[in-house]
N, C-alpha and C positions, 0 to 999 in steps of 0.2 A: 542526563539523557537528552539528545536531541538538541545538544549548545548549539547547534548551528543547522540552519535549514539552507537548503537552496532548492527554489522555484523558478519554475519556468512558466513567463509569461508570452506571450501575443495578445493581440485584440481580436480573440473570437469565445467563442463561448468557452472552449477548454481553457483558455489564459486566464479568465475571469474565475473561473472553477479552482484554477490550481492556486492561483495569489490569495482568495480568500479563505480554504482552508487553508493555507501555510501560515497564513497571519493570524487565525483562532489558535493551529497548534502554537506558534511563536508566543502569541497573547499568553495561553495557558502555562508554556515551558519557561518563558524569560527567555527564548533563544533571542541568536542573533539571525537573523533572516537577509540571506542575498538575493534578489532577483533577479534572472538571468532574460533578458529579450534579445532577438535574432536582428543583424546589423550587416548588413556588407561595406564594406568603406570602397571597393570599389567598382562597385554595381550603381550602389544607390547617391543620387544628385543634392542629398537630405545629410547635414553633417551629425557626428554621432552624436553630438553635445544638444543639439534640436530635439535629434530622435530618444532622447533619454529624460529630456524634458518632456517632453508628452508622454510617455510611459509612466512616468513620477507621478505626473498629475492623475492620472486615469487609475494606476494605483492608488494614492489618494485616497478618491474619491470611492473607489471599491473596498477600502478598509478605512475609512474617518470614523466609524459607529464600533469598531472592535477596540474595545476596552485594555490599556496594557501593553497594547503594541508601539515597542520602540520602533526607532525610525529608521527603517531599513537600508540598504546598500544596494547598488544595482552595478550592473557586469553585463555589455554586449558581447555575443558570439556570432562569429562568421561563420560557424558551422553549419551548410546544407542542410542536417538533419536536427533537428533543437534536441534530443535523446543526446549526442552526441557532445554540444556544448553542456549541457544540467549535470554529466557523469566527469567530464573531464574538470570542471568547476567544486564540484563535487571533492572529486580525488586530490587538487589545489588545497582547498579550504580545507582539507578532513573533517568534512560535512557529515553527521552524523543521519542527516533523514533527508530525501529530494521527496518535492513534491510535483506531479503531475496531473492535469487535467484529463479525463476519461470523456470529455462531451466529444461525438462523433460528427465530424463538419467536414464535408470535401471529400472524405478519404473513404474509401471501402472499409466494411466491418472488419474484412479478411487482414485487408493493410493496416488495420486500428490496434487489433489484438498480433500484432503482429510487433507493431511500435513497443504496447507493454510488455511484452514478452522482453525483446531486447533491451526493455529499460531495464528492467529488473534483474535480468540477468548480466545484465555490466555494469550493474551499479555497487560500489566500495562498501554501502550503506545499507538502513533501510530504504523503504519508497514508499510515500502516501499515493494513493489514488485517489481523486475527488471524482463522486458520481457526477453524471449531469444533471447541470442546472442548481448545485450546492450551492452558487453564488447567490439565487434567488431566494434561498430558502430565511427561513426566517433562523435569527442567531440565538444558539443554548449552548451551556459549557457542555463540556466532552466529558461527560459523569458516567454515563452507562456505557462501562467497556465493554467490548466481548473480545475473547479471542478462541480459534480454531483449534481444538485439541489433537494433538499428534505426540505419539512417542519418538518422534524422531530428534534427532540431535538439533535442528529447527524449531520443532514443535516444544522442547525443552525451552529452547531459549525463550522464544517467544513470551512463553508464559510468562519469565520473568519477567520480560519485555512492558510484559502489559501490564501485572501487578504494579509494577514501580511507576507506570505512567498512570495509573488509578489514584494511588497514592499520593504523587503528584498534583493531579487535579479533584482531590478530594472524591475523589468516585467509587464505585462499585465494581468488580470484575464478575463477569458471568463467563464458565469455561465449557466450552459449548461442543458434545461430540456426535458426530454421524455414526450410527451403528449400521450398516447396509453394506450389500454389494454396488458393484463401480453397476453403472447402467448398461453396459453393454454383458456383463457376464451373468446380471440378473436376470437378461432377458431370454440370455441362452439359455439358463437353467431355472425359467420357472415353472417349466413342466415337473421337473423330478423331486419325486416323494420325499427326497431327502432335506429340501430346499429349505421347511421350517424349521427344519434341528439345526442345520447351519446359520440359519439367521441368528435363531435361540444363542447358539454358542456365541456368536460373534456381539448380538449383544450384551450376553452377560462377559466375557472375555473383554471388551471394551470399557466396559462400566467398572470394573475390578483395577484394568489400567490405567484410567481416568483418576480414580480416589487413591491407585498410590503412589502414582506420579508427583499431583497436587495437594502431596499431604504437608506441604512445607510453607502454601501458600498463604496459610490463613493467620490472620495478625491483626492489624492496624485497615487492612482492607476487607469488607465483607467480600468473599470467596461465593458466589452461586456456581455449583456443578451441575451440569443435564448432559444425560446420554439418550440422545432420542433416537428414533428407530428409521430406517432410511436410507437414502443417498445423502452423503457427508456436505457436498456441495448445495444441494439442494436445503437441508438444514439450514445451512450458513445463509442463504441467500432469503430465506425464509425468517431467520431471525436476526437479521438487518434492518428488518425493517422498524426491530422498536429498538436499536443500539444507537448509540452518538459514533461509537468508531468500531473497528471489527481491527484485528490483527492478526498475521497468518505467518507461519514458518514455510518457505519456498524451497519445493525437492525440484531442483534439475533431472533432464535424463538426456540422454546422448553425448557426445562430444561438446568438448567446453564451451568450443566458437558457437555451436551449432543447436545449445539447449536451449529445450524449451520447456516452459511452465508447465509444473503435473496440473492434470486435468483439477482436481481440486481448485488450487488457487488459482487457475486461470479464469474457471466459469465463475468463480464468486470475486476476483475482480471487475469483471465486465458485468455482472447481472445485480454489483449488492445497491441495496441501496443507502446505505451510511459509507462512509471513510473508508478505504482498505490499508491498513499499513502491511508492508511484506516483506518480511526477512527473508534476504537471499540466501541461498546453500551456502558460499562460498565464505561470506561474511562472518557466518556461525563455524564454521573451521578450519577460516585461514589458509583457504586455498587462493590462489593465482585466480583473481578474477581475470579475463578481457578487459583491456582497456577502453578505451571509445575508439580509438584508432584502429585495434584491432578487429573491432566491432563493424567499424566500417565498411574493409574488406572483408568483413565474414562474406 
């Protein structure tokens, strides 16, 4: 899993973010890791062979202290949008995971979840998300998985997803589910009497789902199950805060060009604060992703 990464750097906080988790994941997987930086050849007065050489070094010097990491490849993209060069790189290489940086610099919030959204939904692969300021943090193996529980054809995969990368890095898997209503329908309906037998059901209906979905999981990796009570996102975002990674199965909705992340993974890639990996719908059944091209004129 994950023989091949591609990251996308610049020199700002999200570059620094996304090279230094792609090089722990790379470190821990044995991947081979490409780095992709943004390049005009004919815009900029700086030839590409300069501009690749400062990128190397600055890389470097952001990963000399990560243990295990072979020595990476790097790939400029003329692409306006870097989303666009990381998926089309990506789809070249049969890249098994892209990594991107989540720090916020320059851009509107609106314009930022806007980026992940599109990354994730036209990407071939999975997609890491590095929180802000990951690059600051001090360095631990990726031992305590968590991932997102969901019966869906995603939320399937995932699991597996996560077990095998537990296993991989000697770790632990915690399978982590939100029992609650979405926030907008719980708020419609906290007045009515009926509200705690529905909750009631839906937690124990959850919990029953939970253990016999994941009854396949337990082996070689300790399996931790919790169905706690709540908003599912909110959970997630809440128990980020003691995971090394989080991994999530991603439901599109509307038109292909035109989907966007279910509100679940959307709020818990923007607000976690560990790693987010995120399987795409499309990835899990083989449907016709968007290319990057296509993507562009969405």
């Amino acid at each position: 899993m994950f023989d091949r990464i591609v990251a996308g750097y610049a020199s700002d906080q999200a570059g620094r973010d996304s090279i230094v988790l792609a090089a722990v994941l790379a470190a821990n997987m044995g991947s081979r890791l490409t780095v992709v930086f943004p390049y005009q050849p004919l815009l900029w007065s700086v030839p590409a062979d300069a501009v690749e050489e400062r990128v190397r070094k600055e890389v470097g010097a952001l990963t000399a202290k990560i243990d295990g990491l072979a020595a990476p490849a790097f790939h400029w993209t003329s692409s306006p949008w870097p989303i666009h060069g990381l998926q089309e790189l990506a789809e070249y290489e049969a890249a098994q995971l892209i990594v991107f940086g989540s720090a916020r610099e320059r851009v509107s919030d609106h314009l930022h979840v806007s980026l992940m959204e599109r990354l994730v939904h036209g990407a071939p692969c999975a997609v890491a998300i590095a929180p802000p300021r990951y690059a600051e943090r001090e360095r631990r193996p990726l031992r305590r998985v968590g991932v997102g529980f969901s019966s869906s054809d995603e939320g399937v995969a995932v699991l597996h997803l996560a077990r095998e990368f537990a296993e991989r890095t000697g770790g632990s898997l915690d399978v982590i589910a939100g029992a609650g209503l979405e926030p907008a329908l719980a708020g419609y309906a906290y007045s009515s009497p009926a509200l705690p037998e529905v909750e009631r059901e839906l937690f124990q209906e959850t919990e029953a789902t939970l253990q016999r979905v994941t009854a396949d999981l337990d082996g070689d990796v300790a399996v931790k199950r919790e169905t706690i009570k709540g908003d599912p996102a909110e959970v997630l975002i809440e128990r980020s805060r003691e995971l090394d990674i989080l991994m999530l199965g991603s439901r599109g909705y509307g038109p292909l060009r035109h989907a966007l992340l279910g509100s679940v993974s959307a709020r818990v890639m923007r607000q976690s604060r560990c790693p987010v990996v995120t399987l795409p719908r499309g990835v899990v059944r083989g449907e016709p992703l968007p290319t990057a091209r296509e993507q562009a004129s969405a």
